[in-house]
Backbone as ProteinMPNN parsed JSONL, in Angstrom:
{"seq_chain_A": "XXXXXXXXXXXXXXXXXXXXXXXXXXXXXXXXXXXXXXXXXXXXXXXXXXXXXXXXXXXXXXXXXXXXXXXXXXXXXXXXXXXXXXXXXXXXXXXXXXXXXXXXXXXXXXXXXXX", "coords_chain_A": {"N_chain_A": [[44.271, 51.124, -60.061], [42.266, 51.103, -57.403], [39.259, 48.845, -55.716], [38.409, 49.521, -53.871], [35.559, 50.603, -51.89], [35.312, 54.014, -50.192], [34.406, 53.871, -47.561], [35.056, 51.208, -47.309], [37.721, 51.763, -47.727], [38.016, 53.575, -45.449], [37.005, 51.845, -42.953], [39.218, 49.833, -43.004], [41.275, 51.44, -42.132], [40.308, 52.432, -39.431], [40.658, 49.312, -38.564], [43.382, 49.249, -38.662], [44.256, 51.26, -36.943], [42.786, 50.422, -34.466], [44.676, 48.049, -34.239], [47.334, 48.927, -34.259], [47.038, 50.667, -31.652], [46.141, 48.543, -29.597], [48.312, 46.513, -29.808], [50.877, 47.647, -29.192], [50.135, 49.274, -26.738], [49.211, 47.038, -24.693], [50.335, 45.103, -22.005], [52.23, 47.44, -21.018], [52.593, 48.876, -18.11], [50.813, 50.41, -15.98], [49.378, 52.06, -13.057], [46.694, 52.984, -10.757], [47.322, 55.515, -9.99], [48.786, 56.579, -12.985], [46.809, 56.273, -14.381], [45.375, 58.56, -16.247], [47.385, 60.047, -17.559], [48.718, 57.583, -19.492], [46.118, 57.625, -20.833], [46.345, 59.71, -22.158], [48.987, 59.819, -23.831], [48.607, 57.378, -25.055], [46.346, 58.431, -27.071], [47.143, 60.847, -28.374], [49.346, 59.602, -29.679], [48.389, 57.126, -31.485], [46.641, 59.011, -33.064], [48.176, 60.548, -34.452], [48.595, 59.353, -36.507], [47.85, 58.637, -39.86], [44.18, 59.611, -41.294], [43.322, 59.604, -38.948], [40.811, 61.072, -37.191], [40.174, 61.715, -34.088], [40.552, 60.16, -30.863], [39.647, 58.301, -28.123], [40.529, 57.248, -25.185], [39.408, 55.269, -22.102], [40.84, 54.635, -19.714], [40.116, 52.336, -17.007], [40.016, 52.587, -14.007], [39.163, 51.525, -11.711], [39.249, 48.804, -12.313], [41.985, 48.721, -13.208], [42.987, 48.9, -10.363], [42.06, 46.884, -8.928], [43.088, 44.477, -10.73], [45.748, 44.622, -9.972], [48.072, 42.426, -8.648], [50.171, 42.324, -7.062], [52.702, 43.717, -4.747], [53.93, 45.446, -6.271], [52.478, 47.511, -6.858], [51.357, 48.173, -9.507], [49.329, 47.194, -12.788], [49.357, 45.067, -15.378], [49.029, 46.728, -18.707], [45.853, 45.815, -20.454], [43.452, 45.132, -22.64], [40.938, 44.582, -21.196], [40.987, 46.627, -19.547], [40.284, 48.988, -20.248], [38.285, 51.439, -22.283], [37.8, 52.403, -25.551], [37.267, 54.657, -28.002], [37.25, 55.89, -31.304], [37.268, 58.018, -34.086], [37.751, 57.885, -37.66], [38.487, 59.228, -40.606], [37.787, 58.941, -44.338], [38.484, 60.49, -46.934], [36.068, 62.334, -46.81], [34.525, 59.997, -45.853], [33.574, 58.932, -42.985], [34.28, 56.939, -40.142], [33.061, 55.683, -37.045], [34.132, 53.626, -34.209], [34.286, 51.37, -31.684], [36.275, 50.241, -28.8], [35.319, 48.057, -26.397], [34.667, 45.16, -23.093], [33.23, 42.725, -24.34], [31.275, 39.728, -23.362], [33.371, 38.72, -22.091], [36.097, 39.466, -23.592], [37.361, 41.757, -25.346], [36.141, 43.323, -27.375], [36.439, 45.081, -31.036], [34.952, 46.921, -32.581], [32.618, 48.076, -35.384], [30.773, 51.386, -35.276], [29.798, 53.016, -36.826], [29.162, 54.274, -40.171], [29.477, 57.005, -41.763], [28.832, 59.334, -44.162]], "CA_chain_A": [[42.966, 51.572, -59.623], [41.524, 50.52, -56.854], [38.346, 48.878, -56.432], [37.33, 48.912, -52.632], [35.071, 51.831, -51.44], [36.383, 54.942, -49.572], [33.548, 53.582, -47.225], [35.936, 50.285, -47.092], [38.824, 52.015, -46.914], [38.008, 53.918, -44.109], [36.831, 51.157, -41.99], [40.477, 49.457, -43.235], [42.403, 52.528, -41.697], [40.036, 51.71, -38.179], [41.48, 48.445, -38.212], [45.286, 49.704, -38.562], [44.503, 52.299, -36.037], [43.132, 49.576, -33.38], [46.003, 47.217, -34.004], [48.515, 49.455, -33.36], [46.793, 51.076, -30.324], [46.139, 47.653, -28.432], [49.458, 45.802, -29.332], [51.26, 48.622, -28.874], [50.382, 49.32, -25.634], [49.091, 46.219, -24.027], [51.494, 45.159, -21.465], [52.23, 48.935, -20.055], [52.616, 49.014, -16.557], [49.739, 51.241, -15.276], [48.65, 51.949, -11.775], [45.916, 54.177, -10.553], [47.54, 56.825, -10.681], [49.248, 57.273, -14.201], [46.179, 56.244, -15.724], [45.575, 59.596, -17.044], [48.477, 59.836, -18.483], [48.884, 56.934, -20.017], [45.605, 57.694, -21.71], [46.796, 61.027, -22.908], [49.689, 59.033, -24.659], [48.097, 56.276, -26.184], [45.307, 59.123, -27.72], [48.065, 61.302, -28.979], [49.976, 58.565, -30.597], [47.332, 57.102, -32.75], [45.813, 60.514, -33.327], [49.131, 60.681, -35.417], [48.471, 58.412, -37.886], [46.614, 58.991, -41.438], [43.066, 59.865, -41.213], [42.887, 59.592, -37.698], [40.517, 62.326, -36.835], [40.151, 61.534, -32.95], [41.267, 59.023, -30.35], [39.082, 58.812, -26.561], [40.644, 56.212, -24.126], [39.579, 55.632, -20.897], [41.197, 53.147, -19.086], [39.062, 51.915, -15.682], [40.574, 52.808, -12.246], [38.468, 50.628, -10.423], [39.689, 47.846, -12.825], [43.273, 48.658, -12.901], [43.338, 48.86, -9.308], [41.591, 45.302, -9.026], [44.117, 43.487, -11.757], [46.99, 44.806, -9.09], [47.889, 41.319, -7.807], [51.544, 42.174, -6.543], [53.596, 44.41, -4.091], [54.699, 46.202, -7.178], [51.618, 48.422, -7.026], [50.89, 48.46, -11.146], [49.477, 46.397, -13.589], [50.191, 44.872, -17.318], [47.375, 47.272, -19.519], [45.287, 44.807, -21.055], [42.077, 45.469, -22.897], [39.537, 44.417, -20.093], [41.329, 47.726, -18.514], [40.141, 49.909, -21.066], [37.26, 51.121, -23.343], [38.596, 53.462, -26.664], [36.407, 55.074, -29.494], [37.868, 56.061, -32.734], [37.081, 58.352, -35.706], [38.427, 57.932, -38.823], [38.067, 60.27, -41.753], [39.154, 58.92, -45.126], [38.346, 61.028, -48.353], [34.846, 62.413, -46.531], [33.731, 59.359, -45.178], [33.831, 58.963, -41.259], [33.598, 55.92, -39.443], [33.442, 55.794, -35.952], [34.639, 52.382, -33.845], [34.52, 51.362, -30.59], [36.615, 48.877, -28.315], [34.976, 47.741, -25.182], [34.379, 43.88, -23.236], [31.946, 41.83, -24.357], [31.676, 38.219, -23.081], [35.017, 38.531, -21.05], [36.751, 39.669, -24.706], [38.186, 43.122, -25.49], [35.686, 43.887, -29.049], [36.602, 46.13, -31.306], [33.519, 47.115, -33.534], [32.163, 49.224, -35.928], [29.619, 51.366, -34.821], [28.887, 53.647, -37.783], [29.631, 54.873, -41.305], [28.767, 58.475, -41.667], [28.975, 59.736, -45.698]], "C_chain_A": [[42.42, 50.581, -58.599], [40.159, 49.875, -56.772], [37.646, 48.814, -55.068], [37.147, 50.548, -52.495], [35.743, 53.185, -50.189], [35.365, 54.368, -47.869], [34.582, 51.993, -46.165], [37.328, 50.356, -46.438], [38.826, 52.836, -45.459], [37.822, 53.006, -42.634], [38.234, 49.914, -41.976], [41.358, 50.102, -42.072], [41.985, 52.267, -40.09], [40.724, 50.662, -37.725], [43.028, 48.163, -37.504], [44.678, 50.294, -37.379], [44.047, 51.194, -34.634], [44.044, 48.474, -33.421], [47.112, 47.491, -33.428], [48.149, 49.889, -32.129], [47.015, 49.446, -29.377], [47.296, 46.682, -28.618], [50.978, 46.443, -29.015], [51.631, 48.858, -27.356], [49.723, 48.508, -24.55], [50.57, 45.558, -23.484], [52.044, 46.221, -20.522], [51.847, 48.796, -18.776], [51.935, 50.189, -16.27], [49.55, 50.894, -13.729], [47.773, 53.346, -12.029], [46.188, 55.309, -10.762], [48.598, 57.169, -11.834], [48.258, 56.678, -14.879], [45.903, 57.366, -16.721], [46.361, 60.382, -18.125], [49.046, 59.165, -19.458], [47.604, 56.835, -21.333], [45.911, 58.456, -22.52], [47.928, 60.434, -24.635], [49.676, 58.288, -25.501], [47.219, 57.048, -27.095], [46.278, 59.735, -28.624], [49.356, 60.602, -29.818], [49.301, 58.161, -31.768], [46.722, 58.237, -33.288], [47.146, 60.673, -34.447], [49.388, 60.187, -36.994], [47.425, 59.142, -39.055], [45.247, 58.899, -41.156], [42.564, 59.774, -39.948], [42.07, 61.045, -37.214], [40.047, 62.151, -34.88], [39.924, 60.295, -32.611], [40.351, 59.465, -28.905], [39.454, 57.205, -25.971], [40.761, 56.218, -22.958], [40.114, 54.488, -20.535], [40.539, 53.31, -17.56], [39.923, 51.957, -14.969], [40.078, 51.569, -11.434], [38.966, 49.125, -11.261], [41.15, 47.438, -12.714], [43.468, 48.211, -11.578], [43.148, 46.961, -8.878], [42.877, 44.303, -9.444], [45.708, 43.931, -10.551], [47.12, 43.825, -8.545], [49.393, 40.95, -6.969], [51.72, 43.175, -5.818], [54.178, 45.762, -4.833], [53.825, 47.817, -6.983], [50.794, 49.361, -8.407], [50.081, 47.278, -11.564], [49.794, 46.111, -15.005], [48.494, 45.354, -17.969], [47.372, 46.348, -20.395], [43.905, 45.497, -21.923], [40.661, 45.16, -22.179], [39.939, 45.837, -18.931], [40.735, 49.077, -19.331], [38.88, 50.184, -21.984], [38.003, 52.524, -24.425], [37.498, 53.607, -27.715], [37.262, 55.93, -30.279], [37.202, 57.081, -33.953], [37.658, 58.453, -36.548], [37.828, 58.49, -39.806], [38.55, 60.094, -42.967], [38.149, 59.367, -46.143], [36.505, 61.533, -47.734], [33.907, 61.224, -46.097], [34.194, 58.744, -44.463], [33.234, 57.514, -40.901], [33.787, 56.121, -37.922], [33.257, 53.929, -35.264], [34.71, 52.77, -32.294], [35.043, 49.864, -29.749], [36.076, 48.682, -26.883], [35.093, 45.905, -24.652], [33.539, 43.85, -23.572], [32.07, 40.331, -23.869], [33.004, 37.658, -22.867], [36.15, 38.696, -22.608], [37.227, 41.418, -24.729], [37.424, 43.178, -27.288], [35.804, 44.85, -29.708], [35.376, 46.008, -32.424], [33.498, 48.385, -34.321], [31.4, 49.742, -35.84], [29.376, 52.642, -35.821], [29.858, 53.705, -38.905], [29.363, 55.439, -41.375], [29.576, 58.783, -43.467], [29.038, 60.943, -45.425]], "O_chain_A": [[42.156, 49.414, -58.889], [39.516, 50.197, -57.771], [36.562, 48.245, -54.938], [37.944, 51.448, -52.76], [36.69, 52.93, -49.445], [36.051, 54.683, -46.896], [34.718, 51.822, -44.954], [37.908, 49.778, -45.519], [39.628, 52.625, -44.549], [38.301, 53.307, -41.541], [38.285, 49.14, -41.021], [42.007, 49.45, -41.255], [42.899, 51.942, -39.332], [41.381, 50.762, -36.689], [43.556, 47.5, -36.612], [44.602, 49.385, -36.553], [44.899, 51.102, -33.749], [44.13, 47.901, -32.335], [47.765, 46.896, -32.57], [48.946, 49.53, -31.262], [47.958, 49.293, -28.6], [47.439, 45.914, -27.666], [51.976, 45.808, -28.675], [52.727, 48.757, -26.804], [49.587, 49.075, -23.466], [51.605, 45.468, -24.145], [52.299, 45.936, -19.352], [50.672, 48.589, -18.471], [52.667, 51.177, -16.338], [49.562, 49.758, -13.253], [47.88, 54.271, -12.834], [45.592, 56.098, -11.494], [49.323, 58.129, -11.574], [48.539, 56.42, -16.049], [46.151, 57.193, -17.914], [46.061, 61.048, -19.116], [49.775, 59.725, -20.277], [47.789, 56.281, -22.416], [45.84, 58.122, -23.702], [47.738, 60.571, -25.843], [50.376, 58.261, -26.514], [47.143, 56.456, -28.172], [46.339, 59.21, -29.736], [50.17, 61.235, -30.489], [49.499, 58.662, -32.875], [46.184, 57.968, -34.362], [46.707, 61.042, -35.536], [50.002, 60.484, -38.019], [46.513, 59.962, -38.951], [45.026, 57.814, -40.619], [41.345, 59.862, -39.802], [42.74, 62.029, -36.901], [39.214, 63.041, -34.707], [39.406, 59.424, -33.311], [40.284, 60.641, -28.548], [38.803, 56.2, -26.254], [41.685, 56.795, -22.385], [39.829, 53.409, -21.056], [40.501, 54.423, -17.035], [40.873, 51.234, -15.269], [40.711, 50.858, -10.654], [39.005, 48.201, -10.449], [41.578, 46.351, -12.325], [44.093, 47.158, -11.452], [44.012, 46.121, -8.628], [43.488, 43.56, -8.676], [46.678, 43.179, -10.642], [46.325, 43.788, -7.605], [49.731, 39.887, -6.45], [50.808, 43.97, -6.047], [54.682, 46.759, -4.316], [54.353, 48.929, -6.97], [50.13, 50.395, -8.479], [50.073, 46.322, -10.789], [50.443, 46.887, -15.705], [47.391, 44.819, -17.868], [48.34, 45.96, -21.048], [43.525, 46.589, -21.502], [39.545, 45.472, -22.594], [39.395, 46.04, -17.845], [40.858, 50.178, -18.796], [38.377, 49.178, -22.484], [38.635, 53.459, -23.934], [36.927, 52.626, -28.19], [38.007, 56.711, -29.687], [36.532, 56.463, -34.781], [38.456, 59.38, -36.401], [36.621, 58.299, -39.956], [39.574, 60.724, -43.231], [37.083, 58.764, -46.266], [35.631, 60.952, -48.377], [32.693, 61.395, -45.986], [35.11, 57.972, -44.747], [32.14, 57.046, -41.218], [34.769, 56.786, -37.592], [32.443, 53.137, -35.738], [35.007, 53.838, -31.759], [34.529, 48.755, -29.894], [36.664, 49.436, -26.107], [35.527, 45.158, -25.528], [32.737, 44.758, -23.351], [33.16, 39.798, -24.079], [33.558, 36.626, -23.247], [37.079, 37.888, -22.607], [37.315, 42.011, -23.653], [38.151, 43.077, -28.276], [35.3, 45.841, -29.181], [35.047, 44.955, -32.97], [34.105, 49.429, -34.083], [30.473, 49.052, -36.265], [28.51, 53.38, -35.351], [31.033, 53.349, -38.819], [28.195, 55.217, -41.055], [30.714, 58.425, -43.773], [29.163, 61.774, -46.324]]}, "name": "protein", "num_of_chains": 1, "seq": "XXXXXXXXXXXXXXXXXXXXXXXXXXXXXXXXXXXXXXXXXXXXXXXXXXXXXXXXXXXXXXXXXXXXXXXXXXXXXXXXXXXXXXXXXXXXXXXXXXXXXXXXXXXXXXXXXXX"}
């Protein structure tokens, strides 16, 4: 028997679900144009997992393009390239999470519990 709240566990299952998203696919060679794609991918991946009830990642154009500092014409996706929100659904209670910067960081947060 467990003894942590479904409340707990749901904001648990958030955790898993941004771990794997950002070490996952940090690194990924993005340019301007496959960002779209590359969001599609990373949404539909985690969206796979247990209680995942939706995945929204945008990754920044005007950022990507910026972080381009080679010939190559890509860069390595990082989390200052990206902002992602999350819902998780475990046993009727929803959390929703969001990763954005804060103070030159990549935060992932909790920004509600819904019962």
């Amino acid at each position: 028997m467990s003894d942590t709240t479904d409340a707990q566990q749901a904001c648990f299952e958030a955790g898993i679900k941004f771990g794997s998203l950002y070490h996952q696919f940090a690194g990924t060679p993005v340019s301007p144009e496959s960002t779209r794609s590359l969001e599609t991918a990373i949404e539909e991946a985690i969206e796979n997992q247990p209680y995942c009830e939706s995945v929204a990642v945008e990754i920044l154009d005007d950022r990507v393009a910026d972080a381009i500092d080679h010939d190559e014409g890509y860069a390595e996706l990082t989390g200052s390239l990206m902002e992602v929100e999350m819902r998780i659904d475990y046993e009727g209670t929803a959390v929703r999470t969001r990763m954005a910067m804060e103070d030159g960081y990549p935060r992932m947060k909790l920004v509600a519990v819904e019962d």
